[in-house]
ZALUM-478907 format. One record per residue: residue in three letters; x, y, z of N, C-alpha, C in turn; residue number from 1. Coordinates in nm, 4 decimals. Example, Ala and Ser with C-alpha at 12.3 -4.5 7.8 and 13.67 -1.06 7.14 Angstrom:
type,nxx,nyy,nzz,caxx,cayy,cazz,cxx,cyy,czz,seq
Ala,1.3190,-0.5690,0.7800,1.2300,-0.4500,0.7800,1.3200,-0.3300,0.7800,1
Ser,1.2850,-0.2250,0.7080,1.3670,-0.1060,0.7140,1.2900,0.0030,0.7870,2
//
This chain:
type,nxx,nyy,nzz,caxx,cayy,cazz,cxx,cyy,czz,seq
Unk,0.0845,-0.1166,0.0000,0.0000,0.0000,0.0000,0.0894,0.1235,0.0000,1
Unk,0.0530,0.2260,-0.0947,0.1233,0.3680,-0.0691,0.1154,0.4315,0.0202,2
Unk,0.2160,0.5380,0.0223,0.1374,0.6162,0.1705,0.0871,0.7173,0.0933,3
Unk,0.0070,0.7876,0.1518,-0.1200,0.8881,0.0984,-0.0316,1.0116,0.0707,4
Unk,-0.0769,1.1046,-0.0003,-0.0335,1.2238,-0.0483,-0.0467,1.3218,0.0714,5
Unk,0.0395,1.3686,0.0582,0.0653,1.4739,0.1721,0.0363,1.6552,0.0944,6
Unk,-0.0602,1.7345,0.1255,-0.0918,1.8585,0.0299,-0.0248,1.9434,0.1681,7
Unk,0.0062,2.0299,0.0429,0.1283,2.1064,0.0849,0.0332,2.2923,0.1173,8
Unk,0.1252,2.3676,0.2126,0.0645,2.4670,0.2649,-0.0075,2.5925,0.1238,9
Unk,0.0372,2.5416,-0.0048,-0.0294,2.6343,-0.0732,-0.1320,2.5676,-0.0556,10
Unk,-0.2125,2.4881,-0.0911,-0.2996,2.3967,-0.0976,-0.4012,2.4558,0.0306,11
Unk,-0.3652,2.4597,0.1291,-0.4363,2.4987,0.2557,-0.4858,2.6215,0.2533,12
Unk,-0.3950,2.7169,0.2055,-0.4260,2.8816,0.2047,-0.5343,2.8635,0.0847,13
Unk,-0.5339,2.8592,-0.0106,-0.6363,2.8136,-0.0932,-0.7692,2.7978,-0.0399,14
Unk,-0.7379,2.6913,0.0060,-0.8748,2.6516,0.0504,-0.9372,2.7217,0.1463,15
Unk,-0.8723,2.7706,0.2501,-0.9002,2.8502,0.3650,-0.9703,2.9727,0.2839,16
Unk,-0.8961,3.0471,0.2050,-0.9708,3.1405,0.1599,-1.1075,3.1154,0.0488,17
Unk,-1.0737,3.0439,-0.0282,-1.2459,3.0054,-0.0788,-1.3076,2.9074,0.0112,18
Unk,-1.2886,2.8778,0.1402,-1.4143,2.8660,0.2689,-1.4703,2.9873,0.3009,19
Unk,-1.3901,3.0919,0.3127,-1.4214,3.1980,0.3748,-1.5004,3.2982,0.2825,20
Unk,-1.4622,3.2648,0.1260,-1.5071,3.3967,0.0475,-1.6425,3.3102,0.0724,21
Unk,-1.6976,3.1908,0.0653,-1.7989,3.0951,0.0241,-1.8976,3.0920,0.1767,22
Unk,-1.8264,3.1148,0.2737,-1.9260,3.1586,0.4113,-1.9616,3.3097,0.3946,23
Unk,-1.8939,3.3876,0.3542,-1.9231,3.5307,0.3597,-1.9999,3.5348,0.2359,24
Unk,-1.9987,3.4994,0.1635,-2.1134,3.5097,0.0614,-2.2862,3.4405,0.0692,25
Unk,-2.2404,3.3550,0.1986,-2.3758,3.2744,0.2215,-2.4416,3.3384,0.2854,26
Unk,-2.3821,3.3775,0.3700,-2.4312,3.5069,0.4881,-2.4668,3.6515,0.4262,27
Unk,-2.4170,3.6581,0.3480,-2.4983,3.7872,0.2553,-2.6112,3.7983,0.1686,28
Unk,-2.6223,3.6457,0.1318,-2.7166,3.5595,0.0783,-2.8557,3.5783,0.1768,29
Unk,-2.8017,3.5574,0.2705,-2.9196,3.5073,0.3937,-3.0321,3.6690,0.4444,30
Unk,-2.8409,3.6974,0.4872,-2.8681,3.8734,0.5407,-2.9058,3.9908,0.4568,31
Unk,-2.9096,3.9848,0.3199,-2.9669,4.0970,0.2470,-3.1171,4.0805,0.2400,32
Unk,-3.1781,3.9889,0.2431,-3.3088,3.9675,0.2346,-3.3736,3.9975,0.4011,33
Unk,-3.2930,3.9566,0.5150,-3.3551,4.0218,0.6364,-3.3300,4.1458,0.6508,34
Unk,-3.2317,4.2237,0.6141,-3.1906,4.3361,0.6511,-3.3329,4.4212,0.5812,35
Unk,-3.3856,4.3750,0.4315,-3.4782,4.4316,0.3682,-3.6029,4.4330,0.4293,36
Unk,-3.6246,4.3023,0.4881,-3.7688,4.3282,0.5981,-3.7585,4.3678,0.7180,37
Unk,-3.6365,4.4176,0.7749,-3.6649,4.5387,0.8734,-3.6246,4.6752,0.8129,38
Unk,-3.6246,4.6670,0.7130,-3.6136,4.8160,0.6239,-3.7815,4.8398,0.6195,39
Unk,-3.8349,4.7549,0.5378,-3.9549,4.7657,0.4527,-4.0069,4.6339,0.4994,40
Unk,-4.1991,4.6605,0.5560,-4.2396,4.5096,0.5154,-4.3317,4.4850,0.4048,41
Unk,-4.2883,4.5491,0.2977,-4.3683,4.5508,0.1771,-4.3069,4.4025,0.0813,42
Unk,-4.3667,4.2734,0.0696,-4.3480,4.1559,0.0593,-4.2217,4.1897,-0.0977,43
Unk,-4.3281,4.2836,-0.1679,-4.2634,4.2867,-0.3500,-4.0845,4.3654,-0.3514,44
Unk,-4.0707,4.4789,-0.2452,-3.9793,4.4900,-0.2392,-3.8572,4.3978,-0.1715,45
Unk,-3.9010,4.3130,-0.0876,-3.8025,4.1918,-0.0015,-3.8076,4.0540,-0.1342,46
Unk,-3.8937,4.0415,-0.2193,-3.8984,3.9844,-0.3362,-3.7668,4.0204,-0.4125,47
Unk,-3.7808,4.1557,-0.4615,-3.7247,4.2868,-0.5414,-3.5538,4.2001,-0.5531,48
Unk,-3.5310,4.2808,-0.4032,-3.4347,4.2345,-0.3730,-3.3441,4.0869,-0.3544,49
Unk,-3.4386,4.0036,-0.3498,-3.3684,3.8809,-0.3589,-3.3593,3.8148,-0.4844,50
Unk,-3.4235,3.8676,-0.6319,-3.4272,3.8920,-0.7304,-3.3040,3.9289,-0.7774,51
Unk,-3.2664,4.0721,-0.7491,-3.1570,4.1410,-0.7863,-3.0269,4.0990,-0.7432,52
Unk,-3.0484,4.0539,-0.5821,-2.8971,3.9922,-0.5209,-2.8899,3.8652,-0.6244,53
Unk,-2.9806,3.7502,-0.6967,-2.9083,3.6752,-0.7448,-2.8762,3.7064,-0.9020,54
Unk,-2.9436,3.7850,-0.9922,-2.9131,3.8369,-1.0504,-2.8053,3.8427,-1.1468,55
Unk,-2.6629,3.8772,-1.0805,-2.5582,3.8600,-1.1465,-2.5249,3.7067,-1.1470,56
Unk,-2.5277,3.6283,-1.0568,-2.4996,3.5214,-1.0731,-2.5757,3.4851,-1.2088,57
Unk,-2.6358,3.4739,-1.2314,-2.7884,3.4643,-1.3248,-2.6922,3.4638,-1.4460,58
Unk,-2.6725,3.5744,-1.4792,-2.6307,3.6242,-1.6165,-2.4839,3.5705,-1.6297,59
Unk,-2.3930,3.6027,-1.5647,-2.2837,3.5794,-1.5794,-2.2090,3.4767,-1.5192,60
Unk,-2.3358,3.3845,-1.4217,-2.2124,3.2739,-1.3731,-2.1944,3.1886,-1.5491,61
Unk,-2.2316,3.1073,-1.6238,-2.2323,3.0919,-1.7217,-2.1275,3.0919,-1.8002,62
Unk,-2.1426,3.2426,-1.8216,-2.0051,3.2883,-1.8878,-1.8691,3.2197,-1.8301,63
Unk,-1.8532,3.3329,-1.7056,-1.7314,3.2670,-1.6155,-1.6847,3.1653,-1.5653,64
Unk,-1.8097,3.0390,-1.5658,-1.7668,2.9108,-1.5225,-1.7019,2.8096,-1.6652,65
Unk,-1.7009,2.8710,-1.7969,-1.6528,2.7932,-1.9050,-1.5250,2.8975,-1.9243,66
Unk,-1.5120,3.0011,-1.9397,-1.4047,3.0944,-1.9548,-1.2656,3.0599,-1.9474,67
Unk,-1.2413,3.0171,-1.7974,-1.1332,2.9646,-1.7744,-1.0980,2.7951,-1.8652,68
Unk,-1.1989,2.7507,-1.8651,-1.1569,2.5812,-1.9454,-1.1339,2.6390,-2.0982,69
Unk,-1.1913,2.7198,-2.1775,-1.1583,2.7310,-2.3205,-1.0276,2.7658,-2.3531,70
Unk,-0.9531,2.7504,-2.4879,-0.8368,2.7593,-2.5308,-0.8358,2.9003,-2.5514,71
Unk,-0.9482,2.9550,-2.6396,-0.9206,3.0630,-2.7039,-1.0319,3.2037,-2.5754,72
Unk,-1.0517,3.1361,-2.4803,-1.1432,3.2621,-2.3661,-1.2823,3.3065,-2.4473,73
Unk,-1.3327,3.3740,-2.3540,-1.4332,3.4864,-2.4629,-1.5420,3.3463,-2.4996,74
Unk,-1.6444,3.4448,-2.5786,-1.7168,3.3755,-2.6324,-1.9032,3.3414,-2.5616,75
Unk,-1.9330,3.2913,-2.6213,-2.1262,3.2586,-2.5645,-2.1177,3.1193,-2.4502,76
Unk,-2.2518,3.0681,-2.3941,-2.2156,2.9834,-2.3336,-2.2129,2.8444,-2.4094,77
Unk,-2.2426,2.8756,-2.5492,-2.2899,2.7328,-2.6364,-2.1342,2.6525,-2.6429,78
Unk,-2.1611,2.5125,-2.7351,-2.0330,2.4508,-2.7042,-1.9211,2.5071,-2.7582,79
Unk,-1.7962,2.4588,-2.6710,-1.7081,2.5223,-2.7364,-1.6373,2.4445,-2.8733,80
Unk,-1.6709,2.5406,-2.9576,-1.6537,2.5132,-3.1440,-1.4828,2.4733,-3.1382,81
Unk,-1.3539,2.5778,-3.0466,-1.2638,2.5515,-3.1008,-1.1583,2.4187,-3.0600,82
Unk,-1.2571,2.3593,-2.9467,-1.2262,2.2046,-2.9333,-1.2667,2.1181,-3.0957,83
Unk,-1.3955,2.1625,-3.1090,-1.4151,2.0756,-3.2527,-1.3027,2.0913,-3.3445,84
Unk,-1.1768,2.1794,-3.3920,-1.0960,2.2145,-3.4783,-1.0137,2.1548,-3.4931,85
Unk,-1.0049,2.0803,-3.3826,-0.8095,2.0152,-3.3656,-0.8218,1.8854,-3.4271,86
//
């Protein structure tokens, strides 16, 4: 039997920080929509808003989650054509 891989301190800082960007984003997730019903208890605006906070994700996770894998960047979310070329 091998002995197991040992991950090294970049590896840790890494991760530590996308735990943290990924809790602080959950919590903003949570907390923009309460913060709005002790602003306002008008149902359409606490709607409004949880609408708009996801929003960007909406449009542009898409984009950005293929971006980095393509050869040539850029581009729509359809398949990527310049894998078909080679």
């Amino acid at each position: 039997m091998t002995a197991p891989v040992r991950l090294g301190p970049s590896f840790w800082r890494v991760w530590t920080a996308a735990t943290v960007s990924e809790l602080g984003s959950g919590l903003t997730y949570v907390a923009l929509p309460l913060l709005t019903v002790t602003l306002t208890r008008d149902p359409r605006l606490v709607s409004l808003v949880g609408a708009v906070q996801t929003c960007p994700s909406c449009c542009s996770g898409c984009r950005a989650g293929r971006w980095p894998t393509r050869p040539t960047g850029g581009g729509s979310c359809g398949p990527p054509t310049s894998y078909a070329r080679r």
